[in-house]
mmCIF file of the C-alpha atoms, coordinates in Angstrom:
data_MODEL
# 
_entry.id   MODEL 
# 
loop_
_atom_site.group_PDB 
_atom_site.id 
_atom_site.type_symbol 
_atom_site.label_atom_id 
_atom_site.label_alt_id 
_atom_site.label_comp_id 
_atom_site.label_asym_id 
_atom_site.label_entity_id 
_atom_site.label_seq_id 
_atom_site.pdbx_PDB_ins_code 
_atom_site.Cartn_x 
_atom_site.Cartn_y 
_atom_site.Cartn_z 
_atom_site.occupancy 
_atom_site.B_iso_or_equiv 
_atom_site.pdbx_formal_charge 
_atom_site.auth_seq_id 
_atom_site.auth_comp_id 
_atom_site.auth_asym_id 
_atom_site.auth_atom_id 
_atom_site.pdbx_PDB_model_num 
ATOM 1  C CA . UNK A 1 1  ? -8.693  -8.117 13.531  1.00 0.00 ? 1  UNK A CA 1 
ATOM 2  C CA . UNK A 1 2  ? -9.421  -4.845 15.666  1.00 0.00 ? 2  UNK A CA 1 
ATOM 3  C CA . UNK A 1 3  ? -7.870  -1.815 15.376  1.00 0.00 ? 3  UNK A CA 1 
ATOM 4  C CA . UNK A 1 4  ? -8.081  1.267  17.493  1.00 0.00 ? 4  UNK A CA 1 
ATOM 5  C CA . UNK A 1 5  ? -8.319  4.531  15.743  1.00 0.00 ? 5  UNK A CA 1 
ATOM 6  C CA . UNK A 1 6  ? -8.581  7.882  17.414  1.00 0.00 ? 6  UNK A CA 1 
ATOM 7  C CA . UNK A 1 7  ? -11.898 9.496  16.417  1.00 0.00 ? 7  UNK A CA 1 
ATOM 8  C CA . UNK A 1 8  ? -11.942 13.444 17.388  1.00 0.00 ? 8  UNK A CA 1 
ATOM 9  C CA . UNK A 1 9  ? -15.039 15.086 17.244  1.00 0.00 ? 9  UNK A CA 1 
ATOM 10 C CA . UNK A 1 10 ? -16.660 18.422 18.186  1.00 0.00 ? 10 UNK A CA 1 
ATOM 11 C CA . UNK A 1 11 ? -20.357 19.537 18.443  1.00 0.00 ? 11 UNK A CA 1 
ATOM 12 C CA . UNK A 1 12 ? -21.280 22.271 15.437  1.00 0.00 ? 12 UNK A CA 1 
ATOM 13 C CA . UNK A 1 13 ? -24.885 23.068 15.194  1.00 0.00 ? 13 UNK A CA 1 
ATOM 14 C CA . UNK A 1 14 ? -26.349 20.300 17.315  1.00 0.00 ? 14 UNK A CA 1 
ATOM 15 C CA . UNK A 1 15 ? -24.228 17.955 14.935  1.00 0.00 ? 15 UNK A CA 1 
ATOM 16 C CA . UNK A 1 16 ? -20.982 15.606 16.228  1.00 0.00 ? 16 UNK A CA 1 
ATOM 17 C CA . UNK A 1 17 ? -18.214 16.231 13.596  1.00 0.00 ? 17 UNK A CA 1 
ATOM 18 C CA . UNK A 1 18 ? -15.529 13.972 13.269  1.00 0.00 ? 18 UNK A CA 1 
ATOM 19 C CA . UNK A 1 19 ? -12.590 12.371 11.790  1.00 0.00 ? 19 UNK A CA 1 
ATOM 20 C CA . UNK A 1 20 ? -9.870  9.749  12.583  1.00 0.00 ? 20 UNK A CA 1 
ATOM 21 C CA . UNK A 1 21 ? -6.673  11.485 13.475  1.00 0.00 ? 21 UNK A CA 1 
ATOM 22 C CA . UNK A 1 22 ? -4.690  8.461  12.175  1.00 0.00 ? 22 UNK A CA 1 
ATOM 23 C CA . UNK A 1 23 ? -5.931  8.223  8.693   1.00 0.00 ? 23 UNK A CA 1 
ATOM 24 C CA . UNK A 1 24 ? -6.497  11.503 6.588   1.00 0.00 ? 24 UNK A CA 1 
ATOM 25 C CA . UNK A 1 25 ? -9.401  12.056 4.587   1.00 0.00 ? 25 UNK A CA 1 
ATOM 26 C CA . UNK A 1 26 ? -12.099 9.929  6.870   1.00 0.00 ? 26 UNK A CA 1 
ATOM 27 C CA . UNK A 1 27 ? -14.618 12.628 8.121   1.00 0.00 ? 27 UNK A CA 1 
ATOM 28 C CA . UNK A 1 28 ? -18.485 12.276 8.928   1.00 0.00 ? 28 UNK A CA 1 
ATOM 29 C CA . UNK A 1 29 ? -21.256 13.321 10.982  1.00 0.00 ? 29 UNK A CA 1 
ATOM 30 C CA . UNK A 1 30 ? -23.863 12.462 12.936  1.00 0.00 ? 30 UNK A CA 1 
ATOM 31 C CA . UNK A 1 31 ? -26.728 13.688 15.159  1.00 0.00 ? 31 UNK A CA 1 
ATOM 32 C CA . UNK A 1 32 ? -25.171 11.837 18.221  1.00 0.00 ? 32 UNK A CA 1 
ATOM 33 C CA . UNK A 1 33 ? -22.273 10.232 19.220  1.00 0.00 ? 33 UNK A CA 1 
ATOM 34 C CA . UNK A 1 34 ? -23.147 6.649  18.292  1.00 0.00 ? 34 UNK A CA 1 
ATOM 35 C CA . UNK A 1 35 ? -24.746 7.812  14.782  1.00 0.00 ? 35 UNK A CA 1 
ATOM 36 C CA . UNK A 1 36 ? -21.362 9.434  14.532  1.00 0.00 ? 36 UNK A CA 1 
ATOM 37 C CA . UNK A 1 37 ? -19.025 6.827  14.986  1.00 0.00 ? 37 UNK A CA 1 
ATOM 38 C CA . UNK A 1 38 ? -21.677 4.546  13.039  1.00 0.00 ? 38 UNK A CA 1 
ATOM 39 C CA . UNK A 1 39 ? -21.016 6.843  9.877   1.00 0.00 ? 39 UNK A CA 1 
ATOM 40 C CA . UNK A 1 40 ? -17.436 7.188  10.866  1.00 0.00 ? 40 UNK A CA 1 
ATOM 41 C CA . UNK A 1 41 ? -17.066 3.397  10.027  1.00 0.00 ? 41 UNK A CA 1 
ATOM 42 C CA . UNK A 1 42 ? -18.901 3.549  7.426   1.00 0.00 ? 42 UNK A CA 1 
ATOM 43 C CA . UNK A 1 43 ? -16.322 6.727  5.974   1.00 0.00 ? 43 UNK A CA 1 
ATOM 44 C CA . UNK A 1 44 ? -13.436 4.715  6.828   1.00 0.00 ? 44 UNK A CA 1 
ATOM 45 C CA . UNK A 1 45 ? -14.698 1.211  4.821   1.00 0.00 ? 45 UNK A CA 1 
ATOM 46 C CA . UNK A 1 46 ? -15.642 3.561  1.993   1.00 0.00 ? 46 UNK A CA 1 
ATOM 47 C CA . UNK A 1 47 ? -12.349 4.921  1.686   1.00 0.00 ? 47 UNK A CA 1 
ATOM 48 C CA . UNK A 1 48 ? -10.649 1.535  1.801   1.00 0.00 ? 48 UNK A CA 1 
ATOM 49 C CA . UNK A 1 49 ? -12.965 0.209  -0.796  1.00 0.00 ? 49 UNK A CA 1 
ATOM 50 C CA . UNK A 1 50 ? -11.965 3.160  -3.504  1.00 0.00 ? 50 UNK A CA 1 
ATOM 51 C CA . UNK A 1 51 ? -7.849  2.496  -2.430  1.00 0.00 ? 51 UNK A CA 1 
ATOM 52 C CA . UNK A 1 52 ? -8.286  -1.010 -3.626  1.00 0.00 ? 52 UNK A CA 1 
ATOM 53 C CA . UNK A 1 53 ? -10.464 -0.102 -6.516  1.00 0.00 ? 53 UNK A CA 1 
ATOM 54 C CA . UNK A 1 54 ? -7.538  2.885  -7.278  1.00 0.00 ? 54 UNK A CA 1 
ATOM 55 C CA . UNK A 1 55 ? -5.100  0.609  -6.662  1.00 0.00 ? 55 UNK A CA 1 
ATOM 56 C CA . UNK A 1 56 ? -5.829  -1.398 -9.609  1.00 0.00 ? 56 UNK A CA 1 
ATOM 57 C CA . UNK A 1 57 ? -5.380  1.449  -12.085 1.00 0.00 ? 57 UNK A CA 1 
ATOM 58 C CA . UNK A 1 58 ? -1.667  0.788  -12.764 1.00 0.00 ? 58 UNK A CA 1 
ATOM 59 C CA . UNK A 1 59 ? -0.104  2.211  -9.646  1.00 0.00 ? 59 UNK A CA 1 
ATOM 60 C CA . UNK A 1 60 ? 2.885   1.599  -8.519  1.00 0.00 ? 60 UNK A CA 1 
ATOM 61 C CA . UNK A 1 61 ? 4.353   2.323  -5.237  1.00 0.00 ? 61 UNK A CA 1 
ATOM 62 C CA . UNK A 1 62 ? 7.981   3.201  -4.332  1.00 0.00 ? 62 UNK A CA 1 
ATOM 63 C CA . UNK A 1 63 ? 10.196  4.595  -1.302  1.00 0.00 ? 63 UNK A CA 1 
ATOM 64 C CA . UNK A 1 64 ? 11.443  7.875  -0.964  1.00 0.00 ? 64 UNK A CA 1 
ATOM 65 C CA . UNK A 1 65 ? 13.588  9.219  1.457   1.00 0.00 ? 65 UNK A CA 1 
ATOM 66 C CA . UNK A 1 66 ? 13.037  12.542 3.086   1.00 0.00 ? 66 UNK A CA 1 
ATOM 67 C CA . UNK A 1 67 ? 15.279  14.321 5.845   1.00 0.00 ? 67 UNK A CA 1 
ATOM 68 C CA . UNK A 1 68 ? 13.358  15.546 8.483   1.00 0.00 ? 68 UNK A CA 1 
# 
Protein backbone atom coordinates (compact mmCIF):
# COMPACT_ATOMS: atom_id res chain seq x y z
CA UNK A 1 0.00 0.00 0.00
CA UNK A 2 1.16 3.69 -0.93
CA UNK A 3 0.91 6.47 1.04
CA UNK A 4 1.55 10.08 0.27
CA UNK A 5 3.41 12.06 2.80
CA UNK A 6 4.32 15.69 2.48
CA UNK A 7 8.12 16.02 2.51
CA UNK A 8 9.25 19.88 3.08
CA UNK A 9 12.62 20.66 2.50
CA UNK A 10 14.94 23.69 2.22
CA UNK A 11 18.55 24.09 0.86
CA UNK A 12 21.21 24.90 3.97
CA UNK A 13 24.76 24.81 2.96
CA UNK A 14 24.48 23.11 -0.41
CA UNK A 15 22.48 20.37 1.63
CA UNK A 16 18.39 19.54 1.06
CA UNK A 17 16.92 19.38 4.64
CA UNK A 18 13.84 17.77 5.22
CA UNK A 19 11.10 16.25 7.12
CA UNK A 20 7.54 14.85 6.65
CA UNK A 21 5.03 17.36 7.85
CA UNK A 22 2.60 14.51 8.69
CA UNK A 23 4.64 12.47 11.00
CA UNK A 24 6.91 14.24 13.70
CA UNK A 25 10.27 13.25 14.36
CA UNK A 26 11.26 11.96 10.57
CA UNK A 27 14.08 14.41 9.44
CA UNK A 28 17.16 13.75 7.03
CA UNK A 29 19.38 15.09 4.53
CA UNK A 30 20.83 14.76 1.50
CA UNK A 31 23.15 16.31 -1.11
CA UNK A 32 20.22 16.40 -3.69
CA UNK A 33 16.79 16.01 -3.89
CA UNK A 34 16.60 12.31 -4.75
CA UNK A 35 19.46 11.41 -2.06
CA UNK A 36 17.08 13.33 0.13
CA UNK A 37 13.96 11.71 -0.20
CA UNK A 38 16.10 8.34 -0.49
CA UNK A 39 17.25 9.00 3.25
CA UNK A 40 13.89 10.42 4.03
CA UNK A 41 12.49 6.82 3.54
CA UNK A 42 14.94 5.41 5.01
CA UNK A 43 14.17 7.98 8.43
CA UNK A 44 10.66 7.16 8.20
CA UNK A 45 11.15 2.96 8.11
CA UNK A 46 13.64 3.52 10.92
CA UNK A 47 11.27 5.18 13.03
CA UNK A 48 8.55 2.61 12.44
CA UNK A 49 10.91 -0.17 13.18
CA UNK A 50 11.85 1.33 16.91
CA UNK A 51 7.64 2.01 17.48
CA UNK A 52 7.16 -1.66 17.06
CA UNK A 53 10.26 -2.61 18.90
CA UNK A 54 8.92 0.18 21.81
CA UNK A 55 5.78 -1.06 21.50
CA UNK A 56 6.60 -4.30 22.95
CA UNK A 57 7.92 -2.88 26.22
CA UNK A 58 4.58 -3.08 28.10
CA UNK A 59 2.76 -0.11 26.64
CA UNK A 60 -0.44 0.43 26.73
CA UNK A 61 -2.46 2.85 24.84
CA UNK A 62 -5.65 4.70 25.91
CA UNK A 63 -8.03 7.72 24.78
CA UNK A 64 -8.10 10.95 26.19
CA UNK A 65 -10.26 13.64 25.53
CA UNK A 66 -9.09 17.17 25.11
CA UNK A 67 -11.28 20.40 24.37
CA UNK A 68 -9.92 22.32 21.80
Amino acid sequence: MLIDFRLEYWIEDDWYIGHLKDVPGVFSQGENLKELQENIKDAYYMMISSDEADSAINSQITNISINV
